[in-house]
C-alpha positions as CSV (number, residue, x, y, z in Angstrom):
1,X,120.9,119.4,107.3
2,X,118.2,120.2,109.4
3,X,116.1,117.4,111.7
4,X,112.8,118.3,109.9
5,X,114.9,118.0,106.1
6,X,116.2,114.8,107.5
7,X,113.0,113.6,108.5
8,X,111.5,114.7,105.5
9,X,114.2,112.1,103.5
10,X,113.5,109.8,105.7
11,X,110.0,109.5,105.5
12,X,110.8,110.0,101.5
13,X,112.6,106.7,101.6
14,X,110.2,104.9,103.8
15,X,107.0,105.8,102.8
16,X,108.5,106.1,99.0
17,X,109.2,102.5,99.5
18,X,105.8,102.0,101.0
19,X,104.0,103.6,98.2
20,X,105.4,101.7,95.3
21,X,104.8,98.7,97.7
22,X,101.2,99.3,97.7
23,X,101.2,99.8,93.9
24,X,102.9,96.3,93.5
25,X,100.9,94.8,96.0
26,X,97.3,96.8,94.2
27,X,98.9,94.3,90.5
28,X,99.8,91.9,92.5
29,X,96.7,91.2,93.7
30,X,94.2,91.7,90.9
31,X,97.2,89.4,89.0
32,X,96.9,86.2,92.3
33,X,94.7,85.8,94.7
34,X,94.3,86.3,98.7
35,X,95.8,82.4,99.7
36,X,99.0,83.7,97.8
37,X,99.8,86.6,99.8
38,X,98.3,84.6,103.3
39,X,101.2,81.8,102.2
40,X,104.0,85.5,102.1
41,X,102.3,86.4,105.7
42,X,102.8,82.9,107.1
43,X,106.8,83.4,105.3
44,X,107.4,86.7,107.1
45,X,106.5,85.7,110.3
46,X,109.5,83.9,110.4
47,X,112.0,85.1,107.7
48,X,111.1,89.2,108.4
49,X,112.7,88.1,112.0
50,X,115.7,88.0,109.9
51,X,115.1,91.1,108.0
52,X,115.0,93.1,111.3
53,X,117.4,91.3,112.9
54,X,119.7,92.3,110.2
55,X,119.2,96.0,110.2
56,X,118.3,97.4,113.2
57,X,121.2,94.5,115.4
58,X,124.8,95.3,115.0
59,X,125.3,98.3,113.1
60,X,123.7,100.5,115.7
61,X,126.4,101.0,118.0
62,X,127.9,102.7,114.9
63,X,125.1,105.5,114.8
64,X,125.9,105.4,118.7
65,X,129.5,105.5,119.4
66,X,131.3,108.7,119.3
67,X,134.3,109.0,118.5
68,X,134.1,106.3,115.5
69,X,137.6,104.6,114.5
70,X,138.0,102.8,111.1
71,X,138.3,99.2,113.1
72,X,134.8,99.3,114.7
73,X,133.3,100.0,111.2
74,X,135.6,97.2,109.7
75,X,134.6,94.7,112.9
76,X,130.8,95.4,112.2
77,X,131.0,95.2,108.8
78,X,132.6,91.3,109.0
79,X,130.3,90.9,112.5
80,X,127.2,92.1,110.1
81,X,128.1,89.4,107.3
82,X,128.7,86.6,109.4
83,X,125.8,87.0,111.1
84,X,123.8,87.1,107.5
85,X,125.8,83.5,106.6
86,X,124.5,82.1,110.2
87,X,120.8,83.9,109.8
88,X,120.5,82.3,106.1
89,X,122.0,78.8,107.6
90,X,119.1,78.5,110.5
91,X,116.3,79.7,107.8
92,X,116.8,77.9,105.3
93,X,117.5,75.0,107.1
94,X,114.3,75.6,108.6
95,X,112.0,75.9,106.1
96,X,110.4,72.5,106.0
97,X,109.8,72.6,110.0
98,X,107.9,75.8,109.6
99,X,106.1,74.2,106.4
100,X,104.8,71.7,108.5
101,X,103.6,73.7,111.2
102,X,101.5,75.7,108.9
103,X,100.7,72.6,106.6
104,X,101.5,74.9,103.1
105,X,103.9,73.3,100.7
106,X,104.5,76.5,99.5
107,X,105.6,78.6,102.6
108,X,108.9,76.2,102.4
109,X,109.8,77.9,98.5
110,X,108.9,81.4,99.7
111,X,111.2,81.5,103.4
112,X,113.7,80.1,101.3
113,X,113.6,82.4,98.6
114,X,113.8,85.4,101.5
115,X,116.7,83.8,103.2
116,X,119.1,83.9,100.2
117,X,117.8,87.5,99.7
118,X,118.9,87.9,103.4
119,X,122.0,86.8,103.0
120,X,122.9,89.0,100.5
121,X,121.7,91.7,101.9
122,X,124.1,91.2,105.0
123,X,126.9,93.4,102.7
124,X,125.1,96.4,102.8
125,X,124.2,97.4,106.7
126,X,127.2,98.7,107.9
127,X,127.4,101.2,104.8
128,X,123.8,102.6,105.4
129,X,124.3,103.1,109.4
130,X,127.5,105.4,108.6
131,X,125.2,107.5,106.2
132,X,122.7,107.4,109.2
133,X,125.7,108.5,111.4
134,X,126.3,111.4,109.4
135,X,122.4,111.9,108.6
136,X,122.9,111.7,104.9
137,X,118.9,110.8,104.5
138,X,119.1,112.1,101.0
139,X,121.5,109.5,100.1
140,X,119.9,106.9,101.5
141,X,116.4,107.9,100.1
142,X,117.8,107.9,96.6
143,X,119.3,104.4,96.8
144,X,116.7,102.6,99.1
145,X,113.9,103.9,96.6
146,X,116.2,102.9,93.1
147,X,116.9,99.6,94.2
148,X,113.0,99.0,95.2
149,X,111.7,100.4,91.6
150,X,113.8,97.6,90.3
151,X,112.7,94.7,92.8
152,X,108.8,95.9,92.5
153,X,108.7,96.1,88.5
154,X,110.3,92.6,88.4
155,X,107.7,91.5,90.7
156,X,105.1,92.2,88.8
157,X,107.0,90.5,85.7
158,X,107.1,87.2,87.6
159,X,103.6,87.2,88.3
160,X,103.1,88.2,84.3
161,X,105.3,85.2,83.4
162,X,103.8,82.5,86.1
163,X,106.4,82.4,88.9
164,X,103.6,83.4,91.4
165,X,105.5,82.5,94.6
166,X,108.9,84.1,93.3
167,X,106.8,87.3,92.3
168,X,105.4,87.8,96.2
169,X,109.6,87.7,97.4
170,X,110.9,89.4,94.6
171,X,111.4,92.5,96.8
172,X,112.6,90.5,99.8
173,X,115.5,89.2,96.9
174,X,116.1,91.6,94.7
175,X,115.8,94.6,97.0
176,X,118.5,93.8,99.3
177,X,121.2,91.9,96.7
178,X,120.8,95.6,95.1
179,X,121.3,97.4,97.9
180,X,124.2,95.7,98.2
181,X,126.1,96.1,95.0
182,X,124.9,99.5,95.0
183,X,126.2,100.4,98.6
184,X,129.2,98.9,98.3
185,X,130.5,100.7,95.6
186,X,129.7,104.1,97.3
187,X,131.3,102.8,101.0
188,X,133.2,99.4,100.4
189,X,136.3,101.1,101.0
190,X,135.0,102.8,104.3
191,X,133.7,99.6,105.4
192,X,136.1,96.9,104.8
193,X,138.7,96.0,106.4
194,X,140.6,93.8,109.2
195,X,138.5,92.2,112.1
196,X,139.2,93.2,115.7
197,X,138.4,90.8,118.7
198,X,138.6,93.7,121.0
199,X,136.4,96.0,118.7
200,X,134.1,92.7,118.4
201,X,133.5,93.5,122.8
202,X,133.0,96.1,122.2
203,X,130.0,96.1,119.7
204,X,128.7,93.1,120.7
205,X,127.0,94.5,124.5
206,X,125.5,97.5,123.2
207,X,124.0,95.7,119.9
208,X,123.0,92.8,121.7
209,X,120.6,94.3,123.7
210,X,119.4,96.3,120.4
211,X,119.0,93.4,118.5
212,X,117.1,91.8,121.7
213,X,114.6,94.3,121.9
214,X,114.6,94.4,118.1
215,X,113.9,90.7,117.8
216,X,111.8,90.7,120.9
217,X,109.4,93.5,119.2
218,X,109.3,92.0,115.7
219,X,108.1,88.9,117.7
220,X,105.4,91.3,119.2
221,X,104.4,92.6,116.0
222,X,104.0,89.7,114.3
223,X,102.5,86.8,116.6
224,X,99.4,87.8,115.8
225,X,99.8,86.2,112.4
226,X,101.2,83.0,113.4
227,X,98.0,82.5,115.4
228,X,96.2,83.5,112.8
229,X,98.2,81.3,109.8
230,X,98.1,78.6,112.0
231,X,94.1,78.6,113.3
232,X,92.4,80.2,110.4
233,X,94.2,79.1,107.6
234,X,95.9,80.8,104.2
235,X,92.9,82.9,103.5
236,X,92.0,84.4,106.2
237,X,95.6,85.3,107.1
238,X,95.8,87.1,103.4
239,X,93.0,89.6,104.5
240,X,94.2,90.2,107.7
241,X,97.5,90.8,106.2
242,X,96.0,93.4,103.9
243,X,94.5,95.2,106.6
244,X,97.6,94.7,109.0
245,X,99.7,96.3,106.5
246,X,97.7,99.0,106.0
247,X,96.4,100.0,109.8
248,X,100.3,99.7,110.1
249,X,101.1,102.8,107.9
250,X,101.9,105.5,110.0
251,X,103.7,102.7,112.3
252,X,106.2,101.7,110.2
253,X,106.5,104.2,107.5
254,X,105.4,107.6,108.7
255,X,106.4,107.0,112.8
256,X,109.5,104.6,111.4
257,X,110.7,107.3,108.9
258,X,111.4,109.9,111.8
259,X,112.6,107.3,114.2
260,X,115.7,107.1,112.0
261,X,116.5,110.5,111.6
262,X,115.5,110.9,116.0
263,X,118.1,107.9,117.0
264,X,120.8,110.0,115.3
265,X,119.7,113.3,116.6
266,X,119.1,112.2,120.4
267,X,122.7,110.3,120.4
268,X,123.9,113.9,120.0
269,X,122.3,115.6,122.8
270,X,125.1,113.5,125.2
271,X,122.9,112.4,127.7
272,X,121.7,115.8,128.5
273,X,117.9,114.9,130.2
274,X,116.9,118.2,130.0
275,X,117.0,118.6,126.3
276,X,116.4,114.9,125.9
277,X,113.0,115.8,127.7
278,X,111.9,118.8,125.5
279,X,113.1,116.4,122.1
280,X,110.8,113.8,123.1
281,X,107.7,115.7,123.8
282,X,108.3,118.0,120.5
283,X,109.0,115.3,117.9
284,X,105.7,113.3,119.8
285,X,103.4,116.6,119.2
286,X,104.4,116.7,116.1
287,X,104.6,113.2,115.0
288,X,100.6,113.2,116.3
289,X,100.1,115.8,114.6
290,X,100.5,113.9,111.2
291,X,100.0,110.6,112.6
292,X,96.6,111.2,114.1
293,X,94.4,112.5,111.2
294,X,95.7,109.9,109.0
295,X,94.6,107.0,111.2
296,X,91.2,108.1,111.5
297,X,91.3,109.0,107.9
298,X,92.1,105.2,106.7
299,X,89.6,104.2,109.2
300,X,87.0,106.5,107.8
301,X,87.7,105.5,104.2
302,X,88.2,102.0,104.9
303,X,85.6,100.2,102.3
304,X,85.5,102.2,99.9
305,X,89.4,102.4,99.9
306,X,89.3,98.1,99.8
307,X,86.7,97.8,97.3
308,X,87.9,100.1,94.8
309,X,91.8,99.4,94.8
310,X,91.6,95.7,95.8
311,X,88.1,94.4,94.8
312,X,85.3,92.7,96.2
313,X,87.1,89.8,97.0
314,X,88.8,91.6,99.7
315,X,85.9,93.5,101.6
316,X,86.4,91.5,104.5
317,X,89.4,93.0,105.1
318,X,87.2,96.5,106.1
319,X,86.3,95.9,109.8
320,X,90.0,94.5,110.3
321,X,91.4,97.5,109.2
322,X,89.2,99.8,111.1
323,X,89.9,98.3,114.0
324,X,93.8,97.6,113.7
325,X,94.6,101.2,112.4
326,X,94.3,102.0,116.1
327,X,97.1,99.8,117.0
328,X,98.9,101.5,114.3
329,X,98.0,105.2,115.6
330,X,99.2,104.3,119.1
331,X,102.1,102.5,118.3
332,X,103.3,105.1,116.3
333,X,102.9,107.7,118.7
334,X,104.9,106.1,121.3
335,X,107.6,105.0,118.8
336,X,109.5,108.1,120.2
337,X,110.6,106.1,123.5
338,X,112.4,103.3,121.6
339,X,114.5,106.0,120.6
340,X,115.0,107.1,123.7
341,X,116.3,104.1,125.4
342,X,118.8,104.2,123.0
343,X,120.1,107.6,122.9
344,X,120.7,107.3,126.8
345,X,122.8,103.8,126.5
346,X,120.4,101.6,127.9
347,X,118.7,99.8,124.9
348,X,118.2,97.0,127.7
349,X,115.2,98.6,128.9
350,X,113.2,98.4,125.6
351,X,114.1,94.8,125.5
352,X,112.8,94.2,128.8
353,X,109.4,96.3,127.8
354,X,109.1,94.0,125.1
355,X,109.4,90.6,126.5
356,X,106.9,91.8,129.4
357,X,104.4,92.7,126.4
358,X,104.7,89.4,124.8
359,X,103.8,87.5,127.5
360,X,100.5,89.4,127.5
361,X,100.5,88.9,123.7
362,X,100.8,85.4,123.9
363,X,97.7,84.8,125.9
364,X,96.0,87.5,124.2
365,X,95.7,86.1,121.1
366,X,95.3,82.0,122.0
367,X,92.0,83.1,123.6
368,X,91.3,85.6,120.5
369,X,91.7,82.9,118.0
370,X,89.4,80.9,120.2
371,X,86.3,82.8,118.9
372,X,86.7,84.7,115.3
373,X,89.5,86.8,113.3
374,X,88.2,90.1,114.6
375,X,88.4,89.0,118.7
376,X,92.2,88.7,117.1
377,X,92.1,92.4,115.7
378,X,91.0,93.9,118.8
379,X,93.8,91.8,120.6
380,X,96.4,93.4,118.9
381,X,95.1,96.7,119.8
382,X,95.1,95.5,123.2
383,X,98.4,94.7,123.2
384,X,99.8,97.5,121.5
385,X,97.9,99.8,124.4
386,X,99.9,97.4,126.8
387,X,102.9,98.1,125.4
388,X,103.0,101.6,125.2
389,X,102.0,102.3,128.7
390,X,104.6,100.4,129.7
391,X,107.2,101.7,127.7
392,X,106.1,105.4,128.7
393,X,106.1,104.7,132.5
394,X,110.3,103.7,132.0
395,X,110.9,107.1,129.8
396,X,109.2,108.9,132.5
397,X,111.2,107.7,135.4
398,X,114.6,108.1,133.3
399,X,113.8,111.6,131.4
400,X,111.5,113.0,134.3
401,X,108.6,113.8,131.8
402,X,105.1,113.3,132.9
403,X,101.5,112.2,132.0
404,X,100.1,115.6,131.9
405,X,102.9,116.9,130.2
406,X,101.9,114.2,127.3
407,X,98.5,114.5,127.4
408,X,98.8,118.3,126.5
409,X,101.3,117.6,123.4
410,X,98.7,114.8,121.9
411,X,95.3,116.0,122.9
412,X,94.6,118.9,120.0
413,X,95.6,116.9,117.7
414,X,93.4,114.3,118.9
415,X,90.5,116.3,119.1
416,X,91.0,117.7,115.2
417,X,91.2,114.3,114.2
418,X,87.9,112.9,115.9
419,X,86.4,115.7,114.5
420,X,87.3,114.6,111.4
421,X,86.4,112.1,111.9
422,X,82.8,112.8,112.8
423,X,82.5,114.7,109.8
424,X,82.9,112.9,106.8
425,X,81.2,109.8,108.1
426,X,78.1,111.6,108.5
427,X,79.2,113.6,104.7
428,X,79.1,109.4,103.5
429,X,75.6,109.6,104.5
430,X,74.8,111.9,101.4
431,X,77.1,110.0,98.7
432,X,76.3,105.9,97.7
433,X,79.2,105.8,95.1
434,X,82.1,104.4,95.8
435,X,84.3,106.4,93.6
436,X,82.6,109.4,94.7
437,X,82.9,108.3,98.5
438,X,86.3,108.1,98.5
439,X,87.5,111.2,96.8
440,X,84.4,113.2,98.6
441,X,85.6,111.9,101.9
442,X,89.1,112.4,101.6
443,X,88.7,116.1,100.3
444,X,86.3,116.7,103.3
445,X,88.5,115.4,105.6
446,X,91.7,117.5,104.8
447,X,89.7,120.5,104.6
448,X,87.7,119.6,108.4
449,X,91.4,118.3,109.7
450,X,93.0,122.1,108.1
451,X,89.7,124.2,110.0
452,X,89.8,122.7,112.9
453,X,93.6,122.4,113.3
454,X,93.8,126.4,112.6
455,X,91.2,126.8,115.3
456,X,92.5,124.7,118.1
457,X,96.1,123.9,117.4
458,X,97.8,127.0,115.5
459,X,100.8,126.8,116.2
460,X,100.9,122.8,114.9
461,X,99.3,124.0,111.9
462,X,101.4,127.1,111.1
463,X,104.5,124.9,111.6
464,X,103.4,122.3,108.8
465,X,102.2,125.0,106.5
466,X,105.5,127.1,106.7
467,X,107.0,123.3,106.0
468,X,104.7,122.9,103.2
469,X,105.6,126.7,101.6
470,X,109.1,125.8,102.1
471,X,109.2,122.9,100.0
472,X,107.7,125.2,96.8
């Protein structure tokens, strides 16, 4: 199967599981109320370290190694459960600390609820990374999306039947257990098998420094809320949560989709610079290409988007969003170079990029929080620019590529998206109805996005269209 097809799954699963996330989360909170999902914020800051932890760690120097023997698979397996039994030990354990640091009672139910959903989960890692290995997407896009049907529709049951705090980690519980059963039966007897010390070596340095930068980088991502949990209270943190989530989009489940789907393909390319070079520049042109417009688009729609799927008692969350989807655009663009370090055997270096960024992340936001919630929104974005620079100035020094050479692979896009931009804030101008706003403005902006994209960047544009054709 093709990169682009196995992109396409990808991004199926991902942003398939992002879309009936947003659905749940749309009942979920016309059903609660902000506090709630402040008090899951203040849980994830901690317990989604485990979730990360879990997937991205050990099983990645299976997706990595070539050639693969049945003992490594068998080692991580046992290595990836064991280190589930020890993750869910430490957080549950932990729980009351972390509900005292906050002061919220109910952030102690909710990180406890997640870490017997992490351990179960533990069974099902090795399985998935050998259908990333051999870039069955499709697979993993059918089972990933099943198993989060099930864990979203029984969230919105609990909060039906009054087990609010259950209802907010239903998916963080029922998702994974799933996922478990379900890819155990397809793999269990690919996966399982004896334990090997020597195998265990051999894992354990390569996945180590994955899991480092992994952990290290969830830390990034996410201190901003335990600033904000911890200064502004519940509250606050549930609508910058709302508008986290969503200026994270194309971060997480657009960029995040393809990064899959690139880890696999770059570990094939054997080190070859050259042709590691010309990936990296094409999967960022075109990752901008689709990443770009829809930044500025959620940033253009941004209130009318809050008001009419969340309600007025989440309008606040506007100016956060508008301002963090640029964190979210530039992430994603540079997600690429993760990748990279990776593909060449030296995951140490994104570790070492993402320690250096959370010192300046740390500071960042103890002053933001000094003054008001937004100071904290353009922090982040800060730190994400930070970040990125830093991380480019390593992949140019070990893949020779070059500013300019970047610069001319983003800038079209760019420019077709600020032009968009442009457009239908000045074609809100004309409409005062939020119904009308929204659908007016999103229309306006695909068409303005399509025009100028023809114009400027053909070749960007003829390449999604013939992708678009293709799928009819």
């Amino acid at each position: 199967m093709s990169f682009f097809k196995n992109s396409l799954w990808s991004f199926a699963s991902t942003a398939g599981i992002q879309f009936i996330g947003v659905i749940t989360n749309i009942v979920l909170a016309r059903l609660l109320y902000p506090e709630i999902f402040g008090v899951l914020g203040m849980a994830m800051v901690f317990a989604g370290a485990v979730v990360i932890a879990q997937e991205a760690g050990i099983s990645s120097y299976i997706i990595y190694k070539s050639p693969l023997t049945k003992i490594l698979i068998s080692t991580s397996f046992w290595l990836n459960v064991s280190f589930a039994v020890v993750l869910f030990a430490i957080l549950f354990a932990s729980a009351g600390v972390i509900g005292s640091f906050y002061q919220e009672t109910q952030v102690i139910t909710v990180i406890r609820y997640i870490a017997i959903g992490s351990l179960l989960g533990g069974f099902f890692i090795t399985a998935r990374a050998l259908y990333m290995r051999e870039k069955n997407f499709k697979k993993i896009a059918v089972i990933d999306l099943s198993c989060e049907i099930v864990a979203s529709v029984s969230a919105v049951i609990l909060a039906l039947t009054g087990y609010h705090l259950l209802a907010i980690s239903a998916r963080y519980v029922i998702r994974p257990t799933l996922q478990s059963v379900v890819y155990l039966v397809l793999r269990g007897k690919d996966v399982i098998g004896k334990f090997d010390w020597n195998a265990m070596k051999e894992i354990v340095p390569y996945s180590g420094n994955v899991l480092g930068s992994q952990s290290i980088a969830y830390i990034n991502n996410n201190i901003d809320y335990l600033f904000v949990g911890r200064v502004f209270g519940s509250y606050t943190l549930g609508l910058y949560t709302l508008a986290w989530q969503w200026g994270s989009l194309v971060r997480f489940y657009i960029a995040g989709a393809i990064g899959k789907v690139a880890f696999a393909e770059l570990s094939s390319l054997n080190n070859d610079l050259t042709v590691l070079k010309e990936k990296y520049l094409d999967i960022t042109q075109r990752l901008a290409f689709i990443a770009l417009p829809i930044c500025f688009g959620i940033s253009a729609v941004a209130d009318p988007f809050i008001l009419l799927f969340y309600g007025s008692e989440w309008v606040k969350s506007g100016l956060l969003l508008k301002i963090l989807v640029l964190s979210g655009g530039i992430s994603a663009i540079g997600s690429v170079g993760g990748q990279i370090f990776r593909a060449i055997g030296r995951p140490k270096i994104e570790l070492l990029v993402s320690t250096i960024t959370l010192v300046f992340a740390v500071v960042l936001f103890y002053i933001a929080t000094r003054f008001s919630i937004i100071y904290v929104a353009f922090a982040e974005v800060i730190k994400i620019v930070i970040l990125e620079i830093t991380k480019f100035i390593c992949i140019r020094k070990n893949i020779q590529v070059k500013w300019i050479e970047l610069a001319l692979v983003l800038y079209k896009s760019l420019l077709a998206s600020l032009v968009m931009y442009g457009v239908v804030k000045m074609a809100q101008l004309l409409v005062d109805h939020v119904y009308i706003t929204f659908g007016v403005s999103i229309l306006i902006g695909l068409i303005t996005y399509g025009l100028v994209s023809y114009a400027i960047n053909k070749q960007m544009f003829l390449w999604a269209f013939s992708k678009v054709r293709k799928r009819k």
